[in-house]
OpenMM code with the backbone's topology and positions (N, CA, C; nanometers):
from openmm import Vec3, app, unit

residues = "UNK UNK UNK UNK UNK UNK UNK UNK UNK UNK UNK UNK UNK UNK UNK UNK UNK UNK UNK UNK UNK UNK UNK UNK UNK UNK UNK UNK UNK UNK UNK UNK UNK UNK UNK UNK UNK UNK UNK UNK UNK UNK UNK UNK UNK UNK UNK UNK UNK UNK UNK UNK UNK UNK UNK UNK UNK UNK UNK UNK UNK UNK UNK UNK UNK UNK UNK UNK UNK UNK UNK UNK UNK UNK UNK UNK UNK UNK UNK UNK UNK UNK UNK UNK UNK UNK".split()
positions = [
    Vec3(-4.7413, 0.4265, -1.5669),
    Vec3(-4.6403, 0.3783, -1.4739),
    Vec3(-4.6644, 0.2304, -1.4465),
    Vec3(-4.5630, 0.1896, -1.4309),
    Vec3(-4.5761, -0.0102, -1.3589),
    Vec3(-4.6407, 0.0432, -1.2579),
    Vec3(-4.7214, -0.0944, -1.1851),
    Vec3(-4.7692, -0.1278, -1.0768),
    Vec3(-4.6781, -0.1598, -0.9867),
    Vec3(-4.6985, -0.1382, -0.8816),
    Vec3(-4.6086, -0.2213, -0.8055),
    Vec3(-4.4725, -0.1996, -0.7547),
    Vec3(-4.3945, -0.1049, -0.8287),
    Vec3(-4.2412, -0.0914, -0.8288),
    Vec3(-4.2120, 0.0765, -0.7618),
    Vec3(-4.3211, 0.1596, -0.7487),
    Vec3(-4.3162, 0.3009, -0.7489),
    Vec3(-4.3540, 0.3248, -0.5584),
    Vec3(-4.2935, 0.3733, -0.5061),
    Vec3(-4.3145, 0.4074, -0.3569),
    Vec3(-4.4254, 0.5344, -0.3857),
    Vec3(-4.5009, 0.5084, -0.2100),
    Vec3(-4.6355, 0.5930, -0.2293),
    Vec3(-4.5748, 0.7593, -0.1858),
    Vec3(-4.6488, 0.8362, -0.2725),
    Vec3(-4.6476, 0.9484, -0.2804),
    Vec3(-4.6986, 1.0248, -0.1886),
    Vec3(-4.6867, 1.1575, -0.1096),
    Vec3(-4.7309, 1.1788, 0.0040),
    Vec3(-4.7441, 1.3414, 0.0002),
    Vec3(-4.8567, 1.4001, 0.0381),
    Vec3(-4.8643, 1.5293, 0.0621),
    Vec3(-4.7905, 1.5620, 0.1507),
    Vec3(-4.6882, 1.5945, 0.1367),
    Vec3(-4.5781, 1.5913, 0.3211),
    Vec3(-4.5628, 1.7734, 0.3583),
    Vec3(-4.5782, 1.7578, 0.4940),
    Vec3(-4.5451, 1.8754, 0.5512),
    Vec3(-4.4245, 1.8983, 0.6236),
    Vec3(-4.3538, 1.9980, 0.6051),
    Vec3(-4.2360, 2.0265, 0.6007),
    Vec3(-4.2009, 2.1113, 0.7298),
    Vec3(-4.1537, 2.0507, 0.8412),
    Vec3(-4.1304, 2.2086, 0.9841),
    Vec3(-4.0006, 2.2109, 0.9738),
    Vec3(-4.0031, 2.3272, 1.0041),
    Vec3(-3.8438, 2.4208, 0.9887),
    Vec3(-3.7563, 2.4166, 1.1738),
    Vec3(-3.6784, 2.4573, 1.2086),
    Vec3(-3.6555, 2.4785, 1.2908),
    Vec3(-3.6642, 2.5928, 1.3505),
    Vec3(-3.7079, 2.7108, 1.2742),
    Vec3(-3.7491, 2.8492, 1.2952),
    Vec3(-3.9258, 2.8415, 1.3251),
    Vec3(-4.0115, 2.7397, 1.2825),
    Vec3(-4.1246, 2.7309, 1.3266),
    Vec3(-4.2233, 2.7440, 1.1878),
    Vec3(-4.1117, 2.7910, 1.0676),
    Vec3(-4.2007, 2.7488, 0.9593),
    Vec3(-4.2607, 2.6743, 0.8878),
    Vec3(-4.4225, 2.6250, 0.8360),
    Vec3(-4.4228, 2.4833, 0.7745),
    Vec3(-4.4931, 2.5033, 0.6415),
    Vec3(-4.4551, 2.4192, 0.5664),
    Vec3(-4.5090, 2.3980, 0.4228),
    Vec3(-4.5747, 2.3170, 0.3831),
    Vec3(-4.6425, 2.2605, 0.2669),
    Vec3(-4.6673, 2.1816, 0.2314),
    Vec3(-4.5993, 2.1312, 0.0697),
    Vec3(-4.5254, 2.0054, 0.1057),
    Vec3(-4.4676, 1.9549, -0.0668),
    Vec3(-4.5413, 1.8353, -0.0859),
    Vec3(-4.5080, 1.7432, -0.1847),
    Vec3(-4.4603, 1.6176, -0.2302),
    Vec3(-4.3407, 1.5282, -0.2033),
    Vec3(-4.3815, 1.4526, -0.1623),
    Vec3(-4.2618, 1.3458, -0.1229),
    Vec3(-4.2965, 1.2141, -0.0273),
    Vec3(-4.2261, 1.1215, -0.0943),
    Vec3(-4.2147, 0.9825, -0.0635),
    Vec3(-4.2615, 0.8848, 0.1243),
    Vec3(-4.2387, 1.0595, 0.1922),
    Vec3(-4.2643, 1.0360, 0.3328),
    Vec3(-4.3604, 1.1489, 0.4077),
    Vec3(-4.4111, 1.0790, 0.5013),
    Vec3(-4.5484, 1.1610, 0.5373),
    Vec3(-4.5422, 1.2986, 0.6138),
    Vec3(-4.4346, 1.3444, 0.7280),
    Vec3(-4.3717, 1.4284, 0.7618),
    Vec3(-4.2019, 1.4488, 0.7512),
    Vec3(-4.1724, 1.5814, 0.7361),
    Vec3(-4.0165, 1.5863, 0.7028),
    Vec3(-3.9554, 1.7087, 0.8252),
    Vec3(-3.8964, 1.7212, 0.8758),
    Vec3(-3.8363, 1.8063, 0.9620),
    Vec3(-3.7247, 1.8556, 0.9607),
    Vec3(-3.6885, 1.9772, 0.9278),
    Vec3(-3.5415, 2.0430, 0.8794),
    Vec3(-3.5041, 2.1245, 0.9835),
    Vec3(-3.3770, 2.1498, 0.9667),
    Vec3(-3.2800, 2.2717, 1.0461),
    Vec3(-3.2944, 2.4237, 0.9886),
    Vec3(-3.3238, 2.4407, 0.8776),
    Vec3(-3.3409, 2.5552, 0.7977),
    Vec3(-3.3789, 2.5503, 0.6433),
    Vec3(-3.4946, 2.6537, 0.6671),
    Vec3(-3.5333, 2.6669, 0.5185),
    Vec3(-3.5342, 2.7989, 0.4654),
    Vec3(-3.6243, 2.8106, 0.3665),
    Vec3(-3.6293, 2.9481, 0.2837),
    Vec3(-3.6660, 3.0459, 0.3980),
    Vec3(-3.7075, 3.0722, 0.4946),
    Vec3(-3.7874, 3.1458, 0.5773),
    Vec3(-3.6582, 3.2150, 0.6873),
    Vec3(-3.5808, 3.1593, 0.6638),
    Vec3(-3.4267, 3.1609, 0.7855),
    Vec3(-3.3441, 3.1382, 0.7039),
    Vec3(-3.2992, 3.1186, 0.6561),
    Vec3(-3.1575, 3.0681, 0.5346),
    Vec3(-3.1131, 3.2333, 0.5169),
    Vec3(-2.9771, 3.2368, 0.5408),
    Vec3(-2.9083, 3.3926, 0.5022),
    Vec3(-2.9007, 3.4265, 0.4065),
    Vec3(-2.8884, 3.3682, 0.2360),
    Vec3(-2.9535, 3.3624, 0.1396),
    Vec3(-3.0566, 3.4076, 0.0693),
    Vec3(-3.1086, 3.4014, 0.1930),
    Vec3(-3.2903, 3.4130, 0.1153),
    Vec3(-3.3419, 3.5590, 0.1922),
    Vec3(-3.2827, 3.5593, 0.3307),
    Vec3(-3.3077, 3.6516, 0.3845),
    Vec3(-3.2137, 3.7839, 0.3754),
    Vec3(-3.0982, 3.7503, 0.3410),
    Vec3(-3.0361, 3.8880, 0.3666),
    Vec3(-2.9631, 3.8942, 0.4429),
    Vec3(-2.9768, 3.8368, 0.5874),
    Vec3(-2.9231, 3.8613, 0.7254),
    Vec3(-2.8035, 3.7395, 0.7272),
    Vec3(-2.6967, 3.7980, 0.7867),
    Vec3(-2.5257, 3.7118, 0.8225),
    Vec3(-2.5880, 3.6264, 0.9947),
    Vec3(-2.5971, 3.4958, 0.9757),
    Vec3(-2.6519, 3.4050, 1.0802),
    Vec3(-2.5033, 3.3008, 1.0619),
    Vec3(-2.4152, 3.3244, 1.2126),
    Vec3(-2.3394, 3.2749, 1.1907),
    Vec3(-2.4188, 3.0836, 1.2987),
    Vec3(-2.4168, 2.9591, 1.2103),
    Vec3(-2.4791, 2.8722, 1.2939),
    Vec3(-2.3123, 2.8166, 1.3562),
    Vec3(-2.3170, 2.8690, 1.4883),
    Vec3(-2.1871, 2.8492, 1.6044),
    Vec3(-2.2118, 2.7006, 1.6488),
    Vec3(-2.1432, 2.6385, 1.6836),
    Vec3(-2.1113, 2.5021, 1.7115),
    Vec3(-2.0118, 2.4604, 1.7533),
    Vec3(-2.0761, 2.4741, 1.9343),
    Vec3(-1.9007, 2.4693, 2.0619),
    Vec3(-1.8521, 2.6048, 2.0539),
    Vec3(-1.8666, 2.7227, 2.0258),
    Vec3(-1.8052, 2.7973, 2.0251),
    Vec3(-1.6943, 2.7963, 1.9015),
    Vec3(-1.6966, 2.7634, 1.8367),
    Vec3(-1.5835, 2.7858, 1.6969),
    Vec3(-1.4937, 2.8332, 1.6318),
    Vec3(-1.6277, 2.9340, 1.6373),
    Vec3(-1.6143, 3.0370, 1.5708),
    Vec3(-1.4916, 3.1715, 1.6589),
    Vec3(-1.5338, 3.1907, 1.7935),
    Vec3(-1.4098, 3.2489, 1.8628),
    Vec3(-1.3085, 3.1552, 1.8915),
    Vec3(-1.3100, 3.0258, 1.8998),
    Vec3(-1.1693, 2.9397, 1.9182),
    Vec3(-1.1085, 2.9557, 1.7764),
    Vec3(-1.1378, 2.9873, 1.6879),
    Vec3(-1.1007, 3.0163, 1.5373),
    Vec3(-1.0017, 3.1640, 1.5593),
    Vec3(-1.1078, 3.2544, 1.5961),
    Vec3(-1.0558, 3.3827, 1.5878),
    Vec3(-0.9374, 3.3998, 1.7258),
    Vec3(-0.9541, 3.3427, 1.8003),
    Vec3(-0.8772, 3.3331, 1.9564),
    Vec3(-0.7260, 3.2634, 1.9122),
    Vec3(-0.7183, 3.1723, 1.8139),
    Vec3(-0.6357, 3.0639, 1.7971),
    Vec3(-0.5492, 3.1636, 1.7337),
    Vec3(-0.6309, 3.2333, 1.6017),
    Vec3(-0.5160, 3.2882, 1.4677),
    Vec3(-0.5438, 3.4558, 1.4899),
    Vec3(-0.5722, 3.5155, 1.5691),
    Vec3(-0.5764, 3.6613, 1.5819),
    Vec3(-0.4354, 3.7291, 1.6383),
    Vec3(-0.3712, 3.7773, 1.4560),
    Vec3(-0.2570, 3.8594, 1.4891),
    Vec3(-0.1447, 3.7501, 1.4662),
    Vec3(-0.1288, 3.6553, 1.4931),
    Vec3(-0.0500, 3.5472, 1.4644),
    Vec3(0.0605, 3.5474, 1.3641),
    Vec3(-0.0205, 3.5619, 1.2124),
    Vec3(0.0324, 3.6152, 1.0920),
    Vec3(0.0278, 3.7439, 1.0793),
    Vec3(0.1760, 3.7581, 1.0922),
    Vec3(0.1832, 3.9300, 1.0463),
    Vec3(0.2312, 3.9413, 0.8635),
    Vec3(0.2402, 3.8035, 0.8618),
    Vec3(0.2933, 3.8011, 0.7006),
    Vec3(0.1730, 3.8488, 0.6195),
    Vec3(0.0641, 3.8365, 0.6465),
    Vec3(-0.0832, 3.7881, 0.6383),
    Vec3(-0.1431, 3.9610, 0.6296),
    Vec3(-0.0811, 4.0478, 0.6923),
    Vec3(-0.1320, 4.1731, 0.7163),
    Vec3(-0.0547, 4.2627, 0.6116),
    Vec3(-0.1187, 4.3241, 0.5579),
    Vec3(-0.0895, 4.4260, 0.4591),
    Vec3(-0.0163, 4.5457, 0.4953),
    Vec3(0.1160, 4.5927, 0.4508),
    Vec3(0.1657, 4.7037, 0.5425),
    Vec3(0.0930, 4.8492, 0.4101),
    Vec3(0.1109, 4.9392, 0.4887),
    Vec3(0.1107, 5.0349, 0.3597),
    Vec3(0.2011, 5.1117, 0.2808),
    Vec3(0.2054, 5.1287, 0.1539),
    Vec3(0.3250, 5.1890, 0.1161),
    Vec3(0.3294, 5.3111, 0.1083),
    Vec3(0.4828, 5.3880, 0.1870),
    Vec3(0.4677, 5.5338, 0.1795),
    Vec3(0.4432, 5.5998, 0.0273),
    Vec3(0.3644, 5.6993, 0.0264),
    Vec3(0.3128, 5.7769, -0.1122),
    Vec3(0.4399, 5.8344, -0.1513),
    Vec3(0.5054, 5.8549, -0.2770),
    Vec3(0.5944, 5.9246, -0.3131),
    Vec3(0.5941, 6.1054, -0.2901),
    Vec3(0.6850, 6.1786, -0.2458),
    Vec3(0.6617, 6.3008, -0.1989),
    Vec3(0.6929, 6.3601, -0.3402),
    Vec3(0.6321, 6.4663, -0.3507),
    Vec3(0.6473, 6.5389, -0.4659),
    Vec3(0.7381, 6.5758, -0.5469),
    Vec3(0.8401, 6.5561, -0.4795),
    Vec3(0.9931, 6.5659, -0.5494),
    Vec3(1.0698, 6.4434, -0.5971),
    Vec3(1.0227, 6.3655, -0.5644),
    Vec3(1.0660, 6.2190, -0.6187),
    Vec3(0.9920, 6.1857, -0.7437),
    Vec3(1.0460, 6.0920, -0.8055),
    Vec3(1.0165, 6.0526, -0.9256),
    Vec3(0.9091, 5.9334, -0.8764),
    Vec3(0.8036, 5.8777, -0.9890),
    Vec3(0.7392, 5.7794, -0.9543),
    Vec3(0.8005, 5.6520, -1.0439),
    Vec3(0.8020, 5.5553, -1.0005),
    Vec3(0.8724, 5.4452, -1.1170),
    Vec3(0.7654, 5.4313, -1.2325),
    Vec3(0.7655, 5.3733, -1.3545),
    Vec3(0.6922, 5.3685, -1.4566),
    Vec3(0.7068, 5.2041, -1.4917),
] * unit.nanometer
topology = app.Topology()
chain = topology.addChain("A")
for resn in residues:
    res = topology.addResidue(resn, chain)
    for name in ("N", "CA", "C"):
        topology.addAtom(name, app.Element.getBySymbol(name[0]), res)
């Protein structure tokens, strides 16, 4: 490698916002995240909705029922004496 041109390399430790920490490589000496492998729904399995202001019900509050175009009706089954179209 050149001298001189390459930023220093760093054993960096990594905290999660769930309280998990790691150890990587990288350019800076500590790093601090919102979510990692340890919490990520992804990785875990589990539906983590991250809400922000409430949203998520001003979402559902705003458009619940609204569109009825949107809703699927069902179609009556043909009764046994009727023909089915082909």
């Amino acid at each position: 490698m050149k001298e001189g041109i390459h930023p220093k390399y760093y054993q960096t430790t990594v905290t999660c916002g769930c309280g998990n920490t790691f150890v990587t490589g990288s350019t800076v000496p500590e790093l601090k995240v919102d979510i990692c492998s340890a919490c990520h729904p992804f990785f875990t399995g589990k539906v983590k909705y991250v809400d922000t202001a409430g949203r998520i019900e001003k979402f559902q509050r705003r458009f619940s029922g609204q569109y009825k175009s949107l809703q699927r009706k069902k179609k009556k089954a043909p009764t046994s004496g009727e023909e089915q179209p082909s």
